[in-house]
Backbone as a chain_set.jsonl record, in Angstrom:
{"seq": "XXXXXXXXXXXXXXXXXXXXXXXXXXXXXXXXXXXXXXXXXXXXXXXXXXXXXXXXXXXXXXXXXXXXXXXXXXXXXXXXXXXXXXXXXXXXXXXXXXXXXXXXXXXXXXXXXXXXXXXXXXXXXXXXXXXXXXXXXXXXXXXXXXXXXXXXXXXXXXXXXXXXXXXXXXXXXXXXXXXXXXXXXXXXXXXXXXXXXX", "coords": {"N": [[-14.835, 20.384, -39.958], [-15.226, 22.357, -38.206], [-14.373, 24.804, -39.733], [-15.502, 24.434, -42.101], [-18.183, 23.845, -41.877], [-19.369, 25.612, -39.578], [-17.845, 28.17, -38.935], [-17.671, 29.385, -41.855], [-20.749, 29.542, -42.153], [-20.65, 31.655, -40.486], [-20.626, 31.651, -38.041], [-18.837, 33.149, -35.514], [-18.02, 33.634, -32.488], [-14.997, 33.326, -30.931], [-14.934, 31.717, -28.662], [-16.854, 30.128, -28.425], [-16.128, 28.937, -30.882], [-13.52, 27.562, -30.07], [-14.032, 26.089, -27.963], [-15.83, 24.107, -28.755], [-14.194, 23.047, -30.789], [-12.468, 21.775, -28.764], [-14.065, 19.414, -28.283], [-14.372, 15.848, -29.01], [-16.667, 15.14, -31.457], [-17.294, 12.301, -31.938], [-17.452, 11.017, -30.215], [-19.867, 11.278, -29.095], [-21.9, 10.254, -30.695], [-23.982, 7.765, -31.997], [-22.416, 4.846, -31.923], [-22.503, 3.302, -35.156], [-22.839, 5.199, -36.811], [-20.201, 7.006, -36.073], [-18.91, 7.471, -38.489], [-19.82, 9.56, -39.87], [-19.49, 11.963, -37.81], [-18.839, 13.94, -38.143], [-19.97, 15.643, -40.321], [-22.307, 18.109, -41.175], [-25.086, 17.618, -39.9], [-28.342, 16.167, -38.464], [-27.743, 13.517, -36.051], [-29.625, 10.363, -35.491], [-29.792, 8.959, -32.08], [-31.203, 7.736, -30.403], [-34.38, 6.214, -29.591], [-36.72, 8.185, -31.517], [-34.958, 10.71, -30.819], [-32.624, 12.701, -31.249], [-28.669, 13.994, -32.121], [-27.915, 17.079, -32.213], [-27.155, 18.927, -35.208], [-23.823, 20.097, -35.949], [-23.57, 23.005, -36.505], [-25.828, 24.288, -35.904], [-25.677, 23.903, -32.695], [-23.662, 25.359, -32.63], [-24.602, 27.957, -33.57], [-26.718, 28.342, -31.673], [-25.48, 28.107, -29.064], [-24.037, 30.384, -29.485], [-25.871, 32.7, -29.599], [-26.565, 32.589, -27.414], [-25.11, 34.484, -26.027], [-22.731, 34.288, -23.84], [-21.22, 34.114, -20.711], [-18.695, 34.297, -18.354], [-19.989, 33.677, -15.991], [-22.276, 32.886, -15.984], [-25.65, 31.079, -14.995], [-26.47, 28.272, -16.041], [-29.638, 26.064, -17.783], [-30.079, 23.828, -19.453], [-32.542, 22.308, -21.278], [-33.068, 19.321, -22.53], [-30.826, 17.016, -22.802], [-29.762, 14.927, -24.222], [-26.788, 13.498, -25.889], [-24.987, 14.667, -24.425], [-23.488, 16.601, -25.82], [-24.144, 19.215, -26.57], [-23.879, 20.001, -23.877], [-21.36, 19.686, -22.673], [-20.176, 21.76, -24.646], [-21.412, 24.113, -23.404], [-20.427, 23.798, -20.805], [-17.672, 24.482, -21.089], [-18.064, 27.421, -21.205], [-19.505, 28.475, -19.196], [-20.274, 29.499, -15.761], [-21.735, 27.723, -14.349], [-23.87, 24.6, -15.556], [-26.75, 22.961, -15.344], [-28.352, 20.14, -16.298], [-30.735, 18.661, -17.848], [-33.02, 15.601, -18.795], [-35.371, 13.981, -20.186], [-34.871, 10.721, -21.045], [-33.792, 8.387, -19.173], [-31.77, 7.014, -19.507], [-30.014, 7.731, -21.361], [-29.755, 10.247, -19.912], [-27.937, 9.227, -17.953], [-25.483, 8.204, -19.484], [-24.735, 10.652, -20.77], [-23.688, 11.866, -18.345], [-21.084, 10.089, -17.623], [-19.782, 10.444, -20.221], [-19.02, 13.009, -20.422], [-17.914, 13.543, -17.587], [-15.614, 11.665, -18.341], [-14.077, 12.983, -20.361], [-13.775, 15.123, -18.588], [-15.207, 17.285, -18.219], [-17.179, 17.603, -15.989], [-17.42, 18.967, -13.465], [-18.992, 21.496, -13.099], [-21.23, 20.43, -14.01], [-24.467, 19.551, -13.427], [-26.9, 16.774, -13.19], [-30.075, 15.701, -14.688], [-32.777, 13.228, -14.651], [-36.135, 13.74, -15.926], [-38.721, 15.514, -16.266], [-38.158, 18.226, -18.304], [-38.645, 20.767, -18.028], [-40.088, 21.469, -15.424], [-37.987, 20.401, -13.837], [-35.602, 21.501, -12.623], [-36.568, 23.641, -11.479], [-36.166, 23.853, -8.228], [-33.566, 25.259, -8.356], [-33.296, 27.229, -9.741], [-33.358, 31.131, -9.848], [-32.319, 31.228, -13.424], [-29.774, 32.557, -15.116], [-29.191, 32.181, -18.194], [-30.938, 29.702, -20.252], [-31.531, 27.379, -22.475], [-33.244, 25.054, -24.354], [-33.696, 22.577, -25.752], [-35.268, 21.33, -27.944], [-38.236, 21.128, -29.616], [-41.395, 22.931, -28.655], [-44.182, 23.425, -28.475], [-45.496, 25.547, -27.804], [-44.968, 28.591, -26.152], [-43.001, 28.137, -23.653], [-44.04, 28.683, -20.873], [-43.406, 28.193, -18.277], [-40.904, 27.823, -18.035], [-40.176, 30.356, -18.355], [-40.302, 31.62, -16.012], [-38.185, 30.924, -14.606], [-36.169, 32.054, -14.832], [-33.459, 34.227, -14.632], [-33.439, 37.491, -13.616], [-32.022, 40.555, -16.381], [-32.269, 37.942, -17.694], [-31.652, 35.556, -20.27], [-33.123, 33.411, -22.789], [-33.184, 30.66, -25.166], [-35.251, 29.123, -27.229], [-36.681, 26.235, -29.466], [-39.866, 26.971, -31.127], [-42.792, 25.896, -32.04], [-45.705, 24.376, -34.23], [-45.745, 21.885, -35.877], [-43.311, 20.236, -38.302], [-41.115, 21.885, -38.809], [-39.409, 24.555, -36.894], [-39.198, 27.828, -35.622], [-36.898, 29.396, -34.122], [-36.488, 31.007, -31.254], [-34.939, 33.822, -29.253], [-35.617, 35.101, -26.119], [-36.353, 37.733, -23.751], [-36.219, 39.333, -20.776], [-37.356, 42.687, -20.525], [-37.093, 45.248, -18.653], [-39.664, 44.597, -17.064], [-40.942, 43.499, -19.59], [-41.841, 40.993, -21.809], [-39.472, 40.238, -24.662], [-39.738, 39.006, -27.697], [-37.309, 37.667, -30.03], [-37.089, 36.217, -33.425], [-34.895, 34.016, -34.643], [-33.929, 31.826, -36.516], [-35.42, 29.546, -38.752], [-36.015, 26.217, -37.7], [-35.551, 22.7, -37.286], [-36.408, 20.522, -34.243], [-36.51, 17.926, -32.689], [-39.763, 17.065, -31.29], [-40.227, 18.751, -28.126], [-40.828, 16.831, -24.966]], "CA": [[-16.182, 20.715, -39.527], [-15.155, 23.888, -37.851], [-14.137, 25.725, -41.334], [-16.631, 23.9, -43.203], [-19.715, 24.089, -42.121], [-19.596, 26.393, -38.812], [-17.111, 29.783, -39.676], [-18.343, 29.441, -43.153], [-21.775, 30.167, -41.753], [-20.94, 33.384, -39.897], [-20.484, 31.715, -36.56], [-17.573, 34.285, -35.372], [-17.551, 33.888, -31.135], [-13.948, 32.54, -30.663], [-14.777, 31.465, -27.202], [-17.269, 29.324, -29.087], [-15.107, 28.174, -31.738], [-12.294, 26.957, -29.201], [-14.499, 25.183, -26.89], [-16.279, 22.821, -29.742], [-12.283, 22.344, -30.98], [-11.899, 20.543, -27.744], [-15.068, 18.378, -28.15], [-14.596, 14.761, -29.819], [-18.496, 14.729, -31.634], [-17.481, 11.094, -32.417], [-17.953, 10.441, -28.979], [-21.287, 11.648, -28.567], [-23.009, 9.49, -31.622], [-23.852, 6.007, -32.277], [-21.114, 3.447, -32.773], [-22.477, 3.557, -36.697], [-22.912, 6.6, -37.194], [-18.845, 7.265, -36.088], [-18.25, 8.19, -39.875], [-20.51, 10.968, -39.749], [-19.831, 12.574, -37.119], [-18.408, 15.475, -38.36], [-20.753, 15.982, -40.976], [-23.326, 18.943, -40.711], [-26.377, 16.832, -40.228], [-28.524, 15.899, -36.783], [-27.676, 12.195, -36.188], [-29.913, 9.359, -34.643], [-29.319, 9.138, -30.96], [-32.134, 6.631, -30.271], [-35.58, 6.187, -29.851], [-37.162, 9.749, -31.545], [-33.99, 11.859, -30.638], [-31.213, 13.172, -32.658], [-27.912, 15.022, -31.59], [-28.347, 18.489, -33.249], [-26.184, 19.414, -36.116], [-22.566, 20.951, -35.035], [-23.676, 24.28, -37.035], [-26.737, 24.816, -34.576], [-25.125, 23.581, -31.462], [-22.942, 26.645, -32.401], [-25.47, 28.853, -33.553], [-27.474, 28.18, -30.49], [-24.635, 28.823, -28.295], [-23.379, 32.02, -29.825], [-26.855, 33.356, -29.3], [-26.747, 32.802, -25.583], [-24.011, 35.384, -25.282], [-22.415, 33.178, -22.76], [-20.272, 34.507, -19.343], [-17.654, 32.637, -17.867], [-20.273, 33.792, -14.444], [-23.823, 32.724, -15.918], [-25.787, 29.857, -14.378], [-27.349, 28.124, -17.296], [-30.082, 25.089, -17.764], [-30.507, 23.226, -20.164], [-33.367, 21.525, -21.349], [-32.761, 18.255, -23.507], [-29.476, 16.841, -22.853], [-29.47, 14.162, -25.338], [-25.541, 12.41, -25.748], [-24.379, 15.199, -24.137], [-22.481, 17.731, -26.725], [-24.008, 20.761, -26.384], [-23.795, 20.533, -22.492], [-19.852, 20.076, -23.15], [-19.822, 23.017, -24.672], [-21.641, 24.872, -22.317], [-19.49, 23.637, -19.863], [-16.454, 25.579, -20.745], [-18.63, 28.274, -21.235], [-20.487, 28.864, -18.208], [-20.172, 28.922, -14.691], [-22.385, 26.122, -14.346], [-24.999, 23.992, -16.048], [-27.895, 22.154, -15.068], [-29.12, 19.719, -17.703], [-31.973, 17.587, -17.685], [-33.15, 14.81, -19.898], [-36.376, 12.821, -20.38], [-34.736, 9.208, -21.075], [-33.22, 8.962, -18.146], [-30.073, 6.201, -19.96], [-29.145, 9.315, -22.061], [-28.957, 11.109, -18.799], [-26.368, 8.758, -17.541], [-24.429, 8.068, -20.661], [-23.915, 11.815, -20.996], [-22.792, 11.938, -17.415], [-19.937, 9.369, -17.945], [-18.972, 11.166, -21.173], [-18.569, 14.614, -19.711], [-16.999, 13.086, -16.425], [-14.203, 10.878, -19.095], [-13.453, 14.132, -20.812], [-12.867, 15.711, -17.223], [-15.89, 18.401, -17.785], [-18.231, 17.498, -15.115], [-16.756, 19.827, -12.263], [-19.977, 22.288, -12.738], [-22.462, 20.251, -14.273], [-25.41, 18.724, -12.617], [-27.383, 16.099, -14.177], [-31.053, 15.142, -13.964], [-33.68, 12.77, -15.725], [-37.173, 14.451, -15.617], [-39.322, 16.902, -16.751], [-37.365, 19.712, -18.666], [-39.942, 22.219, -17.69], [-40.278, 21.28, -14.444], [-37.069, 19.413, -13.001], [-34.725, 21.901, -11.633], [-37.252, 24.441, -10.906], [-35.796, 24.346, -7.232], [-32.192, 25.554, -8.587], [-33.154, 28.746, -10.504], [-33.673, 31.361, -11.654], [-31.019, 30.855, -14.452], [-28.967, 33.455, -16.393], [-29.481, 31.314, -19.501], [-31.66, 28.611, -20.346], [-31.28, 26.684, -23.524], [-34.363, 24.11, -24.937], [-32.934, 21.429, -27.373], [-36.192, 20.251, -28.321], [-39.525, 22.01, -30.258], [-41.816, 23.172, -27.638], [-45.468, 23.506, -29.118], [-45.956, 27.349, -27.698], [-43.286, 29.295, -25.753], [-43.114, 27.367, -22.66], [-44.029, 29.63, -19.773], [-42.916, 27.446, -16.913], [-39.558, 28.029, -17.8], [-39.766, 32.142, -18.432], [-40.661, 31.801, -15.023], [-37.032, 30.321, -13.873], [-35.056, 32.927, -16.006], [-33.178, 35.426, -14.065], [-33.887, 39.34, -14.559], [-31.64, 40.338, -17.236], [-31.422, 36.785, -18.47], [-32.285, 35.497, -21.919], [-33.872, 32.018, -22.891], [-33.106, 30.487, -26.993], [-35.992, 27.814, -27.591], [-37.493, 26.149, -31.031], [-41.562, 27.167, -30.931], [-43.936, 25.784, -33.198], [-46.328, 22.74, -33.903], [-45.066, 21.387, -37.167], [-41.491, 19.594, -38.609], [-39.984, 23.126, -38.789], [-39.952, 25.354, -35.905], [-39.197, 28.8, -35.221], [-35.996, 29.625, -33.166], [-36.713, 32.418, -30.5], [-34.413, 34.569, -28.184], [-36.264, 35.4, -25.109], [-35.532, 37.92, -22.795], [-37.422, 40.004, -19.695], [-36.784, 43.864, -19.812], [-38.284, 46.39, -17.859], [-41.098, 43.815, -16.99], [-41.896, 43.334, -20.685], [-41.13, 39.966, -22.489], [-39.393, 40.803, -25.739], [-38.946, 38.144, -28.288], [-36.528, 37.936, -30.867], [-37.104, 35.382, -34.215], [-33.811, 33.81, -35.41], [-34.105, 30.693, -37.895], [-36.166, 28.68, -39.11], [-35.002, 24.904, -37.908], [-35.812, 21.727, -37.155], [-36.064, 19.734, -33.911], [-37.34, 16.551, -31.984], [-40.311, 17.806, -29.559], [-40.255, 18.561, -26.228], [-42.103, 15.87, -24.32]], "C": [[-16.274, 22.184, -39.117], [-14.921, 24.915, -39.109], [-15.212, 25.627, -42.044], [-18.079, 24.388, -43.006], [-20.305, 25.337, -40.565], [-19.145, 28.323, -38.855], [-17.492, 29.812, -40.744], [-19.76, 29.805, -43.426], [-22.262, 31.407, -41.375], [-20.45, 33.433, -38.432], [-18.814, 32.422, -36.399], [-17.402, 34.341, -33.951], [-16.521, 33.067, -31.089], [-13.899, 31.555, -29.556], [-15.358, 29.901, -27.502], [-16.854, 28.71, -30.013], [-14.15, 26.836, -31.281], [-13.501, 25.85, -28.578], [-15.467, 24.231, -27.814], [-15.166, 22.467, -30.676], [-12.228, 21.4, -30.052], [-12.709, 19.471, -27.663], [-14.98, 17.28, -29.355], [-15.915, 14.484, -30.227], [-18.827, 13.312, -31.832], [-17.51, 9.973, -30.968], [-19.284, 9.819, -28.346], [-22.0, 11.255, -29.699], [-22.426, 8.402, -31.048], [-22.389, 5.462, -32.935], [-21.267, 3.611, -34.794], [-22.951, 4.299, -37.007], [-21.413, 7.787, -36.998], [-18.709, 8.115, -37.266], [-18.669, 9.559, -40.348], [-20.335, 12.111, -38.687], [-19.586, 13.866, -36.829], [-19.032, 16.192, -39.87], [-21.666, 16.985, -40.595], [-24.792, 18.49, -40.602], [-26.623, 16.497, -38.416], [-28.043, 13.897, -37.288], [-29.062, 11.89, -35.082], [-29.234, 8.731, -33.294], [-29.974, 7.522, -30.022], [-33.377, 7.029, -30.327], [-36.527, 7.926, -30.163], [-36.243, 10.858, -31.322], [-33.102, 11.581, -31.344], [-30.202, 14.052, -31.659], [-27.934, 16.05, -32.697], [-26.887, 17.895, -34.46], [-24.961, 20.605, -35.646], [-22.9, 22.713, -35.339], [-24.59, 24.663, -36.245], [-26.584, 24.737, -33.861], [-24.545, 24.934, -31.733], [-23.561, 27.668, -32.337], [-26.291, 29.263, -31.825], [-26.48, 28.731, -29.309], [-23.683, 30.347, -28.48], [-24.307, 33.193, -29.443], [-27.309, 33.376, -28.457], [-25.964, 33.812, -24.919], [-23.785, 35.041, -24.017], [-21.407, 33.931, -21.754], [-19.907, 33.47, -18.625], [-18.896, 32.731, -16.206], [-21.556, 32.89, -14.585], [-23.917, 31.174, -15.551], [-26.437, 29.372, -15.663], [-28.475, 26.74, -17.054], [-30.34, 24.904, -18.962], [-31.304, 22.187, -20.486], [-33.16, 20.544, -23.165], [-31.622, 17.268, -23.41], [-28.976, 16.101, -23.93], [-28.111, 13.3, -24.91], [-24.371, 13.328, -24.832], [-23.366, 16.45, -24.287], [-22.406, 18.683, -26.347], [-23.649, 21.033, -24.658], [-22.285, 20.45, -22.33], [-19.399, 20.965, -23.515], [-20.29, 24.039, -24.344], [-20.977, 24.96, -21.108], [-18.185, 24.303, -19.481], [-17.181, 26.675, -20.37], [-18.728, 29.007, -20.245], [-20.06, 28.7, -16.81], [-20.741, 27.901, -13.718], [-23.615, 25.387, -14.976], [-26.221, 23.165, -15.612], [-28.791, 21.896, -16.57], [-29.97, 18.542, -17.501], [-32.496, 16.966, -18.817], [-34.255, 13.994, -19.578], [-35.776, 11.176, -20.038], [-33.249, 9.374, -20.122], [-31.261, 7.678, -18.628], [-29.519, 7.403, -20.566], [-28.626, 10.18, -21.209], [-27.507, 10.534, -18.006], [-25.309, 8.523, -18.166], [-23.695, 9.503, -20.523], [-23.483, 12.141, -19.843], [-21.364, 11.532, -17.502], [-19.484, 9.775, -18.922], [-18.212, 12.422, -20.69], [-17.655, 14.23, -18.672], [-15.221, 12.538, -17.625], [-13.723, 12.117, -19.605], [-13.186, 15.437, -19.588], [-13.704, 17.557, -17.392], [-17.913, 18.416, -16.828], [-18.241, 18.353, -14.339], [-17.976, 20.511, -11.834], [-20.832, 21.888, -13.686], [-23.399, 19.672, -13.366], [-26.316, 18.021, -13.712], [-29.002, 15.73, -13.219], [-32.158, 14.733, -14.913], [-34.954, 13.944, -14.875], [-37.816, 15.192, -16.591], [-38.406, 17.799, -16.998], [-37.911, 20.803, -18.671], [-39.703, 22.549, -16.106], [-39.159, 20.918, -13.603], [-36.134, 19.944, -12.275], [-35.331, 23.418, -11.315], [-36.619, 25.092, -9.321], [-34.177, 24.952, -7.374], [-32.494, 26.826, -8.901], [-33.111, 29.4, -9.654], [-31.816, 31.115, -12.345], [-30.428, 32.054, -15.568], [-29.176, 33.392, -18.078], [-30.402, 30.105, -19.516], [-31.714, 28.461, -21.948], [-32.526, 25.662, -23.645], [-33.688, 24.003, -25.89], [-33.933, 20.748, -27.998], [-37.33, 21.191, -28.479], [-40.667, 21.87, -29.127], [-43.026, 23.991, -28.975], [-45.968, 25.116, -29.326], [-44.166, 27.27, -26.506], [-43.728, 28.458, -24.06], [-42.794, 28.082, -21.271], [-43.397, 29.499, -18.584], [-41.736, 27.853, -16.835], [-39.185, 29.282, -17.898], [-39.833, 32.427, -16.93], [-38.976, 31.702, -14.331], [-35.685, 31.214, -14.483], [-35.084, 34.389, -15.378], [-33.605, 36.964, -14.552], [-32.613, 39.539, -15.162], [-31.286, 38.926, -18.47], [-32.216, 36.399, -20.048], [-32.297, 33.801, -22.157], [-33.676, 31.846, -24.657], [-34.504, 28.679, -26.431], [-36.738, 27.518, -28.925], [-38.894, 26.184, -30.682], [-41.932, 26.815, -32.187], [-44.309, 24.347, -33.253], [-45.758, 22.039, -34.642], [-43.753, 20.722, -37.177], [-41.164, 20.842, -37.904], [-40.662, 24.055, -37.536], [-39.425, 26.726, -36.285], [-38.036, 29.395, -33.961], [-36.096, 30.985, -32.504], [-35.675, 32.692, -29.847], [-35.554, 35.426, -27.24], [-35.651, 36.36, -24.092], [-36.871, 39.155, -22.022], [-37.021, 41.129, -19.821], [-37.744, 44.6, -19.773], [-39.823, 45.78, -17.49], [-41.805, 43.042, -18.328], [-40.714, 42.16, -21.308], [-40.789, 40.549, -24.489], [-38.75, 39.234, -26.583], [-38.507, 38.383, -29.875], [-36.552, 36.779, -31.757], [-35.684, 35.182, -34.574], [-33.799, 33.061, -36.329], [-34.754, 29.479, -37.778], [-35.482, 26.96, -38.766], [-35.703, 23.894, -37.298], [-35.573, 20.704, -35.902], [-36.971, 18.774, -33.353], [-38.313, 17.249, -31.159], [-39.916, 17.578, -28.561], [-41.081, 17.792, -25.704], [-42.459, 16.797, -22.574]], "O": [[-17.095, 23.011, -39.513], [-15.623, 25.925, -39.113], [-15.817, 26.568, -42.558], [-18.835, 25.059, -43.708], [-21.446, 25.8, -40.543], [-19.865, 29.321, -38.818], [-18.018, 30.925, -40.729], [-20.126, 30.257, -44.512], [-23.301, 32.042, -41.558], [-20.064, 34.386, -37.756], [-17.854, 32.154, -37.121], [-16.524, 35.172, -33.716], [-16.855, 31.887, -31.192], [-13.02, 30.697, -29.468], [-14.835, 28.846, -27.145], [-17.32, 27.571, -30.027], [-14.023, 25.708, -31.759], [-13.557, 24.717, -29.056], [-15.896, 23.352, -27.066], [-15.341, 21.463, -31.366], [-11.967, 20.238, -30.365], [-12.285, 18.499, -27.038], [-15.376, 17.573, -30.483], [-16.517, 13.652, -29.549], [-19.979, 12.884, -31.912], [-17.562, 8.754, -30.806], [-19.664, 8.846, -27.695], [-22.973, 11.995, -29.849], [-21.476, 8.053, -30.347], [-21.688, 5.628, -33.934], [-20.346, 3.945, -35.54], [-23.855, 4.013, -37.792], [-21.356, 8.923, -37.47], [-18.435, 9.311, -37.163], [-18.05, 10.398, -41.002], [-21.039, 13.119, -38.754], [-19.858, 14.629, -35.901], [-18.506, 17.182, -40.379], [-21.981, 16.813, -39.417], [-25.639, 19.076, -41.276], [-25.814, 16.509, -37.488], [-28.048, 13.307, -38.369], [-29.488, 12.655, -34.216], [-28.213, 8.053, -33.409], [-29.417, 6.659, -29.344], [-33.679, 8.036, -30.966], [-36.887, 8.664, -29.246], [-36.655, 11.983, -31.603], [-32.788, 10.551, -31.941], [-30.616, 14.67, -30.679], [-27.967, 15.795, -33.901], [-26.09, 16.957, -34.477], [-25.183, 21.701, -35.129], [-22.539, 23.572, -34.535], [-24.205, 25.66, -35.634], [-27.297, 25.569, -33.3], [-24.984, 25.793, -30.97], [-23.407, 28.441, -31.391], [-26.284, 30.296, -31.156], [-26.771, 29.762, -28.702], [-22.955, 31.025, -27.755], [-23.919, 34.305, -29.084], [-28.368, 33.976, -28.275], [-25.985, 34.071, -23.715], [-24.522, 35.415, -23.105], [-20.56, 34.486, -22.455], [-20.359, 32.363, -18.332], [-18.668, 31.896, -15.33], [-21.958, 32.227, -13.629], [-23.049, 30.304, -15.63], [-26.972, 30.243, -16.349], [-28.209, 26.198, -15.982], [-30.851, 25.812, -19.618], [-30.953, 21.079, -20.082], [-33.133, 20.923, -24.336], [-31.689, 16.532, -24.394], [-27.967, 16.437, -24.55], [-28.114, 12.566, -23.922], [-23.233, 12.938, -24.569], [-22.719, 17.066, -23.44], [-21.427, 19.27, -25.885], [-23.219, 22.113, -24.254], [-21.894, 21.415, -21.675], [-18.316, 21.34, -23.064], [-19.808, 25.067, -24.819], [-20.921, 25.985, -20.429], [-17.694, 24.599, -18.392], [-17.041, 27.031, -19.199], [-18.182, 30.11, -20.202], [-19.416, 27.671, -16.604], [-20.311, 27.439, -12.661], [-24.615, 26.012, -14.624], [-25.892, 22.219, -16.328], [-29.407, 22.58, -17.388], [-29.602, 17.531, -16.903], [-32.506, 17.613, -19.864], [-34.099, 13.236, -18.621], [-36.115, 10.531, -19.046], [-32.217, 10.037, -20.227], [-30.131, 7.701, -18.139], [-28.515, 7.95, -20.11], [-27.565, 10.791, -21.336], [-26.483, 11.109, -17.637], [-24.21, 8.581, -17.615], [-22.5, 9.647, -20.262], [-22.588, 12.967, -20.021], [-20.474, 12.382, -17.473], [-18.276, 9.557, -18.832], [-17.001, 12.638, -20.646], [-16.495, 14.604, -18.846], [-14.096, 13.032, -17.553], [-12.619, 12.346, -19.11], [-12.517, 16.454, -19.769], [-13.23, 18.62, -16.988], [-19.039, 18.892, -16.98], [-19.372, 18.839, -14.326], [-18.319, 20.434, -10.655], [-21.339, 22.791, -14.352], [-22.866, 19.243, -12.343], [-26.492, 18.477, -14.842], [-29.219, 15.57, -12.018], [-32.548, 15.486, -15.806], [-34.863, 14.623, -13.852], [-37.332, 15.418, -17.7], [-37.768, 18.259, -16.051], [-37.579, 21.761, -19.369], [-39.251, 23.601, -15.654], [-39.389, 21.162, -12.418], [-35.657, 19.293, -11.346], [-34.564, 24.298, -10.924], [-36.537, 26.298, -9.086], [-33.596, 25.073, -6.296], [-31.878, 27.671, -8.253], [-32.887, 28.91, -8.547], [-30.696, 30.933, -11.868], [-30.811, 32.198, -16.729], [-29.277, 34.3, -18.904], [-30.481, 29.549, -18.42], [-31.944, 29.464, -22.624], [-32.841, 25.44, -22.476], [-33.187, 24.806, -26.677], [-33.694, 19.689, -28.578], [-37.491, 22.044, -27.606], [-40.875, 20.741, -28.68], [-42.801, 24.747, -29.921], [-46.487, 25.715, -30.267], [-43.158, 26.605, -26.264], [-44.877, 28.39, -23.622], [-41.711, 28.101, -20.686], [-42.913, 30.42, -17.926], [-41.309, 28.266, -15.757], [-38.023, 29.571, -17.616], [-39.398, 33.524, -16.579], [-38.69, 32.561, -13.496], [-34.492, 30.911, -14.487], [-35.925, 35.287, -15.405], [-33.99, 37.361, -15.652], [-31.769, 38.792, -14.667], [-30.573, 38.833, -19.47], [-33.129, 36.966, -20.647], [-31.435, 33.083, -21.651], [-33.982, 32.786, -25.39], [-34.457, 27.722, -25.658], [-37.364, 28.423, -29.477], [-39.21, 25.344, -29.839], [-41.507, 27.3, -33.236], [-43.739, 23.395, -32.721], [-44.999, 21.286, -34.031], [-43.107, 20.64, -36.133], [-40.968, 20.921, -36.691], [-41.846, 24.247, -37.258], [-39.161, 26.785, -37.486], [-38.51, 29.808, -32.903], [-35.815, 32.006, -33.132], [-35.087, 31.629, -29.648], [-36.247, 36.318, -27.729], [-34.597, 36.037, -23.546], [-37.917, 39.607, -22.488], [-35.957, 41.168, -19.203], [-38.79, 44.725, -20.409], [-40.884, 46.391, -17.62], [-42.78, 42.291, -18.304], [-39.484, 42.201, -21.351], [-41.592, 41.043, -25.28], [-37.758, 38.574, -26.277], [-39.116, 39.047, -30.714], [-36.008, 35.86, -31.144], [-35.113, 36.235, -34.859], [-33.604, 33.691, -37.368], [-34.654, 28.608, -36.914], [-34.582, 26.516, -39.478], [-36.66, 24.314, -36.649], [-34.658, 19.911, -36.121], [-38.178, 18.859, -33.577], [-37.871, 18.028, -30.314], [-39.387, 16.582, -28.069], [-42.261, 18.033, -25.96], [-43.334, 16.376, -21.818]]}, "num_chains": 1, "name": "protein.A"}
């Protein structure tokens, strides 16, 4: 998976390389969906959600330019993956999830693989839910967000930088977000595909 469909792409942060090496993805799908799970494809998670595809989980995290110091949030959590590999990453995560069983599943995953230490977990609003934690170094959205979702530019430290999918449609619009000198500057990256944001 890592040769195939991620370095073969372009993805080139080692830090990022290594730290989705240590992640079993056949963890974090469905029981039948096991055989796939190293395939480049989103899987079925349950009701309306998907776990991304390993090649955008990377993408996405390469384009957070990640510090072992930054605080990060993440909005979506899903089965848990990408917040695994934010986990090495980062000096801590905050991830929040709508269906609040997904939020506990991916607790008990992360905890069994012994990278809970600096996560925090929380069902809720992913706009709204750890509002009292920020601001955040990073912030991550795993899920298509209709317009750029202001609430959360709000919770995003000064120098920090925000990746979220924008647009109404299937296909979205992958942005890099970031605040300088007062002025929001955003940055288009690729065209891709995910579940909305509720």
């Amino acid at each position: 998976m890592i040769q195939n469909h991620i370095v073969a792409r372009g993805i080139c942060d080692a830090n990022v390389l290594e730290a989705m090496l240590r992640i079993p993805r056949e963890l974090f799908v469905a029981l039948e969906c096991r055989e796939q799970a190293y395939e480049d494809k989103a899987l079925p998670i349950g009701p309306g959600q998907t776990i991304s595809q390993p090649y955008i989980v990377a993408y996405m995290t390469q384009m957070l330019l990640l510090e072992p110091t930054h605080r990060v949030l993440e909005v979506g959590t899903g089965t848990g993956y990408q917040t695994a590999i934010l986990a090495q990453l980062s000096a801590q995560v905050h991830t929040v999830e709508l269906d609040q069983n997904l939020t506990q599943e991916a607790a008990k995953r992360l905890a069994a693989l012994g990278l809970d230490q600096n996560v925090a977990f929380r069902s809720g609003d992913g706009v709204e839910a750890w509002r009292d934690a920020g601001p955040f170094d990073r912030i991550l959205v795993t899920a298509g967000s209709p317009t750029l979702p202001e609430a959360l530019m709000t919770q995003l430290a000064i120098g920090g930088l925000m990746i979220v999918p924008v647009g109404r449609g299937k296909t979205q619009m992958m942005l890099r977000l970031r605040i300088r000198d007062g002025v929001r500057v955003e940055q288009p990256l690729i065209a891709c595909r995910f579940v909305p944001l509720v």
